[in-house]
N, C-alpha and C positions, 0 to 999 in steps of 0.2 A: 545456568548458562551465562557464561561472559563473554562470548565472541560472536557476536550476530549484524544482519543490514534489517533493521524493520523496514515493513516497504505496505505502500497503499497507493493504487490505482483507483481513478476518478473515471468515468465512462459516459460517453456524451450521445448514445444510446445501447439500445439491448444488447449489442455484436460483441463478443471480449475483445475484438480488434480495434474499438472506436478510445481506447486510452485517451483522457486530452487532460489528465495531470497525472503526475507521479512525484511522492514522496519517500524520501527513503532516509530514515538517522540510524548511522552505522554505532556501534558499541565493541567495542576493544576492551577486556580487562574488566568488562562490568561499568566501563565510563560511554558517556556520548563521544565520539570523537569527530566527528562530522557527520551535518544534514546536506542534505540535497532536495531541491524542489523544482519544478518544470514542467509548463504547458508543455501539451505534443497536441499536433496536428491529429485529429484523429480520421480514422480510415473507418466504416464510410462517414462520410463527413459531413452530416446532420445531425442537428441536437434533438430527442425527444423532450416536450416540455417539463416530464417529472423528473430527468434526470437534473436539465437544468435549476430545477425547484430545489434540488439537493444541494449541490453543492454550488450553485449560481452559476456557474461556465459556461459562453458563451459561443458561439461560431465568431463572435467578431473577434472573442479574445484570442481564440489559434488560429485564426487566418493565417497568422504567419510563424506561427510557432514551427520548430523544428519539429521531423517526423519522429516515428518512436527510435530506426537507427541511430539517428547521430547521438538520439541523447540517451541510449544506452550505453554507446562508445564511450561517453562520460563516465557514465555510473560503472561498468564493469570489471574498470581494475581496480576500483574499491573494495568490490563485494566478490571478488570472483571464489575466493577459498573463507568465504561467512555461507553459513547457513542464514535461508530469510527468514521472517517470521510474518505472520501478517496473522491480522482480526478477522477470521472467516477466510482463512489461508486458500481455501476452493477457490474463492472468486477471483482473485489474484494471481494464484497461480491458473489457472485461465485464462485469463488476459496475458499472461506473462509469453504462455508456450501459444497462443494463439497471435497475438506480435509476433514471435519471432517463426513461426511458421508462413504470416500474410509476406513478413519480408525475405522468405528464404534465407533466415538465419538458422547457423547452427546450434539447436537448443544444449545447452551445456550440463542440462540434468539438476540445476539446485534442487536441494533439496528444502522442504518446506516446514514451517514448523506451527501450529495455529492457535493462537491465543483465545479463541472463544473454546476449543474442544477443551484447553487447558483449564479453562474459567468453568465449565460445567463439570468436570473431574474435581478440582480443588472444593470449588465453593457450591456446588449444587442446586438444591432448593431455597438456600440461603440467601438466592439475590431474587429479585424478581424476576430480571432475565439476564442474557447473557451481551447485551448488546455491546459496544465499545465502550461508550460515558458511562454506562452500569458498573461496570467494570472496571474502567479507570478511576473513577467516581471512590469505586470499594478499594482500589489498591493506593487511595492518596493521590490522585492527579486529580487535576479539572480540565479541561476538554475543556477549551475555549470554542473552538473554530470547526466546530465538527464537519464533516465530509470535505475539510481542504486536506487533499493531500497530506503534505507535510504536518498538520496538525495532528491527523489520525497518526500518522504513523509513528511523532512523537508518544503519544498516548498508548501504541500496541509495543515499542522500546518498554517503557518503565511499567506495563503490566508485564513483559518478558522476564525484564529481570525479577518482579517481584515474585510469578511464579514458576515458573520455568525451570 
C-alpha cells in the first residue's frame, strides 16, 4: 500500500465523542508527505484520570482548542480519496463515525484499514504482543512519544508501509 492518511485519536474519557487530539501523517507514493496534529475540544468535556495518565492531556489544554468540525475541515481534503489506517483501527474508527454523528456530519464511509489485525496475520506468535511500540519496535521504528497523537500515528504510517 502506497497511498494512505494514518490517523490516531487520543480520548479525554470512555465516550468515542470526547476526541481531544488527532494525528494524522498522509503517505503519497510510499513517501510521508504531510503530518498533521491538533487538540480538539472534546465533547463531553471531562478528563477521566487514566486517560489523562495516558497520554497527559489536560482540560486546561483544550479549553480553547477547536471543536472536532473545524478541524476536520482541515484535514479532509487531504485524506478524502486515502484509505485510513490506524493501530486498532475499531477504536478510531469509533471515534471517527461517533464525531461526526454527535455533530450531524455527513459520514463519508472511509474505509479502514488496521495495523495491529495486520501485525497478528504477518508476525503471530512471534512478538509478544501486538501493541503499537511492539510492533513499531519489530518493523524498525522507535516510538518516542507514545499515546501523542501524531507520534502514534507516525509509527502506525511506517508499520503500514512495512506490511501492508
Amino acid at each position: 500500500m502506497n497511498d494512505f492518511a494514518a490517523i490516531d485519536f487520543e480520548t479525554a474519557n470512555h465516550q468515542p465523542t470526547s476526541v481531544c487530539s488527532i494525528g494524522i501523517v498522509i503517505v503519497r507514493n510510499g513517501i510521508v508527505t504531510d503530518k498533521f496534529y491538533s487538540l480538539i475540544h472534546p465533547v463531553p468535556n471531562y478528563y477521566n484520570l487514566i486517560n489523562t495518565q495516558i497520554h497527559g492531556i489536560t482540560e486546561a489544554d483544550t479549553c480553547d482548542a477547536p471543536f472536532f468540525p473545524e478541524v476536520w475541515s482541515q484535514i479532509e481534503p487531504h485524506i478524502h480519496d486515502l484509505t485510513l489506517v490506524a493501530h486498532n483501527s475499531p477504536f478510531d474508527e469509533r471515534c471517527l463515525k461517533a464525531s461526526f454523528e454527535y455533530y450531524d456530519m455527513p459520514y463519508p464511509g472511509y474505509k479502514f484499514l488496521c495495523t495491529c489485525r495486520a501485525s497478528r496475520r504477518m508476525f503471530g506468535r512471534s512478538l509478544p504482543n501486538h501493541q503499537l511500540h511492539t510492533v513499531a519496535s519489530h518493523c524498525g521504528y522507535n516510538l518516542k512519544d507514545h499515546h501523542h497523537a501524531l507520534a502514534d500515528a507516525e509509527a502506525c504510517a511506517h508499520i503500514a508501509l512495512n506490511i501492508l
